[in-house]
Each structure stands twice: as structure tokens, then as C-alpha cells.
C-alpha positions in Angstrom: 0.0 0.0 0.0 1.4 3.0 -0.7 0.2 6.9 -1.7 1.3 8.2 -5.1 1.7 11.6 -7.0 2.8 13.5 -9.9 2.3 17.1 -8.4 6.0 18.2 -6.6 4.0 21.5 -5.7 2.1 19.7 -2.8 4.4 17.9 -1.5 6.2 19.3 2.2 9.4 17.4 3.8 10.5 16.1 0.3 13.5 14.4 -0.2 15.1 13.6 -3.2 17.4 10.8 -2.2 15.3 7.8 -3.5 15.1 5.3 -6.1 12.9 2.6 -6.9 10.4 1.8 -9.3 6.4 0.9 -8.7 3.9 -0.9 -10.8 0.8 0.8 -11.4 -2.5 -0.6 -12.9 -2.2 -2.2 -16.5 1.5 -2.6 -16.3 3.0 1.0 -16.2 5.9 1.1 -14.4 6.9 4.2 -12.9 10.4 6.0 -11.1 10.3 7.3 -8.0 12.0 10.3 -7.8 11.2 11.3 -4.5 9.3 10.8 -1.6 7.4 13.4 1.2 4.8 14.5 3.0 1.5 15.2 1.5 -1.5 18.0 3.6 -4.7 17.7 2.8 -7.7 19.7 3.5 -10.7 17.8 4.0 -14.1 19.7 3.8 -14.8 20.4 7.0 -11.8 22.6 7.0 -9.7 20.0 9.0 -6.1 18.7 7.4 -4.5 15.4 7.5 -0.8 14.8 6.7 -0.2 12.0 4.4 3.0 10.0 5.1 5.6 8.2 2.8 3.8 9.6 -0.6 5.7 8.9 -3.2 6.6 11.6 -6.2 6.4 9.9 -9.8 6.4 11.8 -12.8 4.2 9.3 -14.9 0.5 9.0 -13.7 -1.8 12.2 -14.5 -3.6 11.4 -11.1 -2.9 11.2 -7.7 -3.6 7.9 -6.0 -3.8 7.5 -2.0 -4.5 4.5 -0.4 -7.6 4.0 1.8 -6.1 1.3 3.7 -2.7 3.1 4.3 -4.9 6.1 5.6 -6.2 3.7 8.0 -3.0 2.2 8.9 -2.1 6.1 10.1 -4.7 6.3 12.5 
């Protein structure tokens, strides 16, 4: 499980000293070029930190994992 995106703009505590590769659906595989923290803003105006996301340049979309979410708590 694991939280994944392309957008280096949101990220907060980033470092760039990874490497690695992960498999996405139908195959892709994408480089991890970094790894970071990650706040979001839920709608009730309350923020969560998400932990360990990792920075790929390949997908268009962010993914985050319900069950790592939970695994936070």
C-alpha cells in the first residue's frame, strides 16, 4: 500500500534521495524520484498529513491508499 503523486508542488518534507520503481495498474511502471509528506484539506476545514507519498512523474492522477490512511490512524 502505498500513496502516489505527480504534483512536486504539494508535497512538504521532500527528499530527493530515492530510487525505486512501482507498478501501477495495467503494467506501467513508474520512477520514483522522491518521496514526502503530503497535507490535505478535508471539507470540514480540517487537514490530515499523508505520510511516505511517493513523487512519480508518470501517472496524470494522484492515487492515496484508503487502507494506508487507516493504517495512520
Amino acid at each position: 500500500m502505498f500513496h502516489v503523486s505527480p504534483n512536486i508542488q504539494w508535497f512538504s518534507n521532500y527528499s530527493a534521495n530515492v530510487s525505486g520503481r512501482i507498478l501501477l495498474g495495467k503494467g506501467q511502471m513508474c520512477r520514483i524520484v522522491g518521496i514526502g509528506q503530503v497535507p490535505i484539506q478535508l471539507p470540514n476545514r480540517n487537514m490530515i498529513i499523508l505520510h511516505q507519498v511517493q513523487h512519480v512523474r508518470d501517472p496524470k492522477r494522484s492515487l492515496f491508499s484508503i487502507g494506508m490512511l487507516a493504517k495512520d490512524k
